[in-house]
C-alpha positions in Angstrom: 140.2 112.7 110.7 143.3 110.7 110.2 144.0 111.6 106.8 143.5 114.5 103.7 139.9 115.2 103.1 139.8 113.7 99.8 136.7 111.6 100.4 134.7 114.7 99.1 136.5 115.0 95.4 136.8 112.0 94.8 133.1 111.0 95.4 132.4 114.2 93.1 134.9 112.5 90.4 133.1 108.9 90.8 129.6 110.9 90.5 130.5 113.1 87.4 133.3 110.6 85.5 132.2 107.3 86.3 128.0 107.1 86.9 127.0 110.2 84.7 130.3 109.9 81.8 131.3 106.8 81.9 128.3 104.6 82.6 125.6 106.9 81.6 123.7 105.9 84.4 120.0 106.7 84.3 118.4 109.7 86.3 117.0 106.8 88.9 120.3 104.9 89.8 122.0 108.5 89.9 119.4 109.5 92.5 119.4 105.9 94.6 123.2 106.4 95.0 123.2 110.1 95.8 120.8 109.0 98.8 122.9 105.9 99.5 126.1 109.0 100.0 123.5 111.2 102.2 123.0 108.7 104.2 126.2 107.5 104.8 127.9 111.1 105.4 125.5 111.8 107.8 125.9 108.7 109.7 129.7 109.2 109.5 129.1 113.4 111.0 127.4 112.0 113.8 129.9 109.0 114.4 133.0 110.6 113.5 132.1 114.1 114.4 133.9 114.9 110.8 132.0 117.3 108.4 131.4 116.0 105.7 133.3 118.0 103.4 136.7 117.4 105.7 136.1 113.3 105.1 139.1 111.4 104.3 138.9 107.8 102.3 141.1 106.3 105.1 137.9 107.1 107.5 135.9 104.8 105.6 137.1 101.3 106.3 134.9 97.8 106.4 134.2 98.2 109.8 132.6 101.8 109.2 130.4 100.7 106.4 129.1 97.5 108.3 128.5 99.9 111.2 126.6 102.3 109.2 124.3 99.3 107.7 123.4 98.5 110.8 122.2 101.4 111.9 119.7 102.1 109.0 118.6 99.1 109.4 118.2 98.6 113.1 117.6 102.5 114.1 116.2 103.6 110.8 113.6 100.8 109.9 115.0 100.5 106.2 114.0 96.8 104.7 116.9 94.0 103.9 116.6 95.0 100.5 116.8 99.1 100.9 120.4 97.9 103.0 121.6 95.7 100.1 121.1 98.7 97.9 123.3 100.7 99.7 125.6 98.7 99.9 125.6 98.0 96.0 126.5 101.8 95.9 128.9 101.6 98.3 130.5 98.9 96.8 130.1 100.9 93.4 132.4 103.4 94.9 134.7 101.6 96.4 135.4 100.0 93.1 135.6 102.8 91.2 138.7 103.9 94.2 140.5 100.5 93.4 141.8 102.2 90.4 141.8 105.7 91.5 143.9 105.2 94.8 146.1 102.1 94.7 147.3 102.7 97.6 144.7 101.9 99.3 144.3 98.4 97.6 143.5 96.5 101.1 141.2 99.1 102.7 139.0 99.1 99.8 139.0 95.0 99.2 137.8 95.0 102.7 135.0 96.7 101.7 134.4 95.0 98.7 134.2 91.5 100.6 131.2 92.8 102.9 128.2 90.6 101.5 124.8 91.3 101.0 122.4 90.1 103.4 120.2 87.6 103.0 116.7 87.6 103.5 113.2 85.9 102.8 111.7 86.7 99.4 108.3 87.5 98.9 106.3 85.4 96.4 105.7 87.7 94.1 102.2 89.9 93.4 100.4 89.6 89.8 96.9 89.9 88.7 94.3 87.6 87.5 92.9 88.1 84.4 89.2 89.2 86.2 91.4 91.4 88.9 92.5 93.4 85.8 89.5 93.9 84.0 87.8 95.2 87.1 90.9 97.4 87.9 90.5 98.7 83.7 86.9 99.1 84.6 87.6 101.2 87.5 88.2 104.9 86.2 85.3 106.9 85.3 86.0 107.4 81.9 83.5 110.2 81.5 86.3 112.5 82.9 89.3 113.5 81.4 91.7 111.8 84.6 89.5 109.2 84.0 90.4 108.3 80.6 93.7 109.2 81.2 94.1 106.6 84.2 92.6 103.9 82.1 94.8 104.4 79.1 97.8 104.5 81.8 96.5 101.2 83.6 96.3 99.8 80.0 99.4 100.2 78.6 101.1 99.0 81.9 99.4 95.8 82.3 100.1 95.3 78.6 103.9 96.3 78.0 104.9 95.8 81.6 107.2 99.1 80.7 109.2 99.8 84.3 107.5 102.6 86.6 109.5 105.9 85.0 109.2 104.3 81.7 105.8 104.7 82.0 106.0 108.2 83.7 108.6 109.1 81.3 106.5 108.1 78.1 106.9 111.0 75.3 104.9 111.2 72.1 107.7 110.8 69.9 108.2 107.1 71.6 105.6 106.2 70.2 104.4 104.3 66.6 101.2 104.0 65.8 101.5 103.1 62.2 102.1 100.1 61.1 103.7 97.6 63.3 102.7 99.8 66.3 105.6 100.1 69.1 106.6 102.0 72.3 109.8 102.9 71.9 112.0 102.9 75.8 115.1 104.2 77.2 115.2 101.3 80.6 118.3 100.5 82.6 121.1 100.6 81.8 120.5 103.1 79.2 119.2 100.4 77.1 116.6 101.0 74.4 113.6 98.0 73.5 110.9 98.2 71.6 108.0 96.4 73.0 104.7 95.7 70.7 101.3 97.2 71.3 98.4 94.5 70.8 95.3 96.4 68.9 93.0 97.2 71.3 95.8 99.3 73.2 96.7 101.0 70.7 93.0 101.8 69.9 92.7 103.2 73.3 96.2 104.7 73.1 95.1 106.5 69.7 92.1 107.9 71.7 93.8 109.3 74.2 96.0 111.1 72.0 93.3 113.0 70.4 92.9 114.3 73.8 93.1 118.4 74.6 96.5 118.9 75.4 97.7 120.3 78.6 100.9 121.8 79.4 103.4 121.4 76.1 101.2 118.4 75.3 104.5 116.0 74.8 104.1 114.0 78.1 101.8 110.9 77.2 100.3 110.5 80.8 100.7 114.1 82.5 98.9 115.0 85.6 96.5 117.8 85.8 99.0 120.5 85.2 100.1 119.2 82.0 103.4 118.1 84.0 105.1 114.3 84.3 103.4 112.1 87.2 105.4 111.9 90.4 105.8 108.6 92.3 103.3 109.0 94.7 100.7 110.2 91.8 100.8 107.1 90.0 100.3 105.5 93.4 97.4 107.5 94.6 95.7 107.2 91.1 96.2 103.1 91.2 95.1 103.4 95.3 92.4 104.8 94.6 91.1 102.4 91.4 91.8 99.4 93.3 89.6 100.8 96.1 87.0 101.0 93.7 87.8 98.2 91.8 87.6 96.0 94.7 84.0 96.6 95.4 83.3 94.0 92.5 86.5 92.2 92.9 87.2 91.4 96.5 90.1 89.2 96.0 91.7 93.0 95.0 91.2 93.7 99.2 94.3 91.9 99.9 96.8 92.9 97.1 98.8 96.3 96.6 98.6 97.5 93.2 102.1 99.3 91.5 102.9 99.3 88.6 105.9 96.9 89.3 102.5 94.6 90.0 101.2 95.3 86.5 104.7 94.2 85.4 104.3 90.9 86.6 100.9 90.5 85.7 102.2 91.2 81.9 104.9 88.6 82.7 103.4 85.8 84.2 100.8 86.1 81.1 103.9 85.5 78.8 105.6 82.5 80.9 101.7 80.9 81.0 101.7 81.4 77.2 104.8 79.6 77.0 106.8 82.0 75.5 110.7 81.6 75.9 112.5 83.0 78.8 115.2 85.0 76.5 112.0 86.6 74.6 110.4 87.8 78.0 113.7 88.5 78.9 114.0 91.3 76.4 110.2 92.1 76.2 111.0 93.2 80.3 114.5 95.1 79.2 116.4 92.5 82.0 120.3 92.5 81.8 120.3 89.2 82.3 118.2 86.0 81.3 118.3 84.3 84.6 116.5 87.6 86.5 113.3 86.2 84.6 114.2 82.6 86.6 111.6 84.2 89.1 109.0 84.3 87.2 109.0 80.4 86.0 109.0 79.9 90.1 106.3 81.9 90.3 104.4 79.6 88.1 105.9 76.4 89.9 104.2 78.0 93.9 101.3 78.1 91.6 101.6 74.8 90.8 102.7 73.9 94.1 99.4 75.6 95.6 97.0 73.7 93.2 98.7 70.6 94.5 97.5 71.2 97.9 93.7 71.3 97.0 93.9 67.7 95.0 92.6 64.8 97.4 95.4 62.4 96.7 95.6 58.5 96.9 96.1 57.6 100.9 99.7 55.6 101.2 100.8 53.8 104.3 104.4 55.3 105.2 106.6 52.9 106.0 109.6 54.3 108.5 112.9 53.6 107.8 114.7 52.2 111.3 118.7 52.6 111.5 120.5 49.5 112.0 124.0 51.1 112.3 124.8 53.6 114.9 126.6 55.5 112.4 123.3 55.5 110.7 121.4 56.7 113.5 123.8 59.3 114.7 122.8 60.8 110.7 119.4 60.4 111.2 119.2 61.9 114.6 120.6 65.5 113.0 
């Protein structure tokens, strides 16, 4: 250790004051960085043979942090993406200590220079209209899961509400009078209202009049009347896509989240040619430009369709150099 151990408060400070005070960061950000900090103290006990609670900010410079990125990656499997996100946190932090501890000022702009690391991104996963009728069609509505999955699966594909929107669905977020409307808390503690087409809300209505189980508040509980875990709402899509596929094959090939049933619901919108800004705040994104991804999703499509036309056969013609400045260009 080769300073005080104030690395422990003052993580405690940026936790309490900045993410839960300041920000009013929701439950899921709060728990991504909290893991992002387990991670990275326990790297730094086993590197620096410091407990964590005897950590000083001086024993976190750049060279640390890139260290410890690394090693998740490399030694603990995590994805590009998981490694960017830990940084972001990181990062978070070590803002937060620009202010805090001055003194510090080139130690933590160190830090804040380490970029993000690039990586390939995946086109994107949606659902064709038939793929989501036979995934509707899926649960066996003649029991109460059933019914309840269906109703969950609807919504979903309809509002394209974020995973622990969904989960986190109450009764009193929803009206089903006129101008029907589920009423969200998303990121950033933001609130949206997002519109719920007739037959939804026919099916929502439904379910309501269902027998309640545990307080009866949580829209789509699980069995003991509780709010669906992560890996519920996973098993309960794994398992309707399995069924789903058996009269949808193309289904075989796809993983179905409800991140998936977001897209679907978005790609509908961009193909109906509704305005980015409008799908923008339909989705709840910060910013207009993260809904850019979508209108290249629809361009691959494009791009794709291109590849199955028979087109006109052209002679090429090949351009030949006649300077060796020229050539030297073309040879790169």
């Amino acid at each position: 250790m080769t300073g005080t151990a104030d690395f422990g408060p003052r993580l405690e400070a940026y936790f309490t004051k900045r993410l839960l005070q300041q920000r009013q960061a929701s439950p899921h950000t709060v728990r991504s960085y909290r893991d992002s900090f387990r991670q990275l103290l326990s790297f730094a006990q086993q590197r620096l043979h410091i407990r964590a609670s005897r950590l000083s900010v001086e024993d976190i410079d750049a060279s640390f942090v890139v260290d410890f990125l690394d090693h998740i990656e490399k030694d603990q499997g995590v994805s590009i993406r998981t490694r960017n996100l830990r940084l972001t946190a990181i990062h978070s932090f070590f803002q937060y200590l620009s202010l805090e501890c001055p003194e510090r000022s080139g130690q933590i702009q160190r830090i804040l220079a380490i970029p993000s690391k690039r990586y390939v991104r995946k086109q994107m996963s949606f659902l064709t209209h038939a793929e989501v009728d036979a995934l509707l069609n899926a649960p066996d509505q003649a029991t109460w899961s059933g019914r309840r999955d269906h109703a969950f699966i609807l919504v979903a594909v309809q509002t394209g509400l974020r995973l622990s929107e969904m989960t986190g669905l109450r009764r009193e977020d929803l009206v089903v009078s006129t101008g029907a409307h589920l009423r969200v808390t998303g990121k950033g503690r933001k609130e949206r209202c997002t519109p719920l087409a007739k037959q939804t809300l026919a099916v929502l209505k439904t379910w309501l009049r269902e027998p309640q189980r545990g307080d009866g508040n949580v829209v789509f509980p699980n069995a003991a009347g509780e709010q669906m875990s992560v890996h519920g709402v996973q098993y309960i899509l794994n398992k309707h896509r399995e069924v789903a596929s058996r009269t949808c094959p193309s289904l075989l090939s796809k993983r179905i989240s409800v991140h998936c049933l977001r897209h679907t619901m978005a790609m509908d919108l961009v193909q109906a040619g509704v305005d980015r800004s409008v799908i923008a705040l339909w989705l709840g994104h910060e910013s207009i430009e993260t809904t850019q991804v979508y209108i290249e999703a629809t361009l691959a499509m494009k791009e794709q369709a291109l590849g199955k036309l028979s087109l006109p056969q052209s002679k090429l013609l090949r351009y030949h150099a006649t300077d060796q400045l020229l050539q030297f260009l073309d040879s790169l």
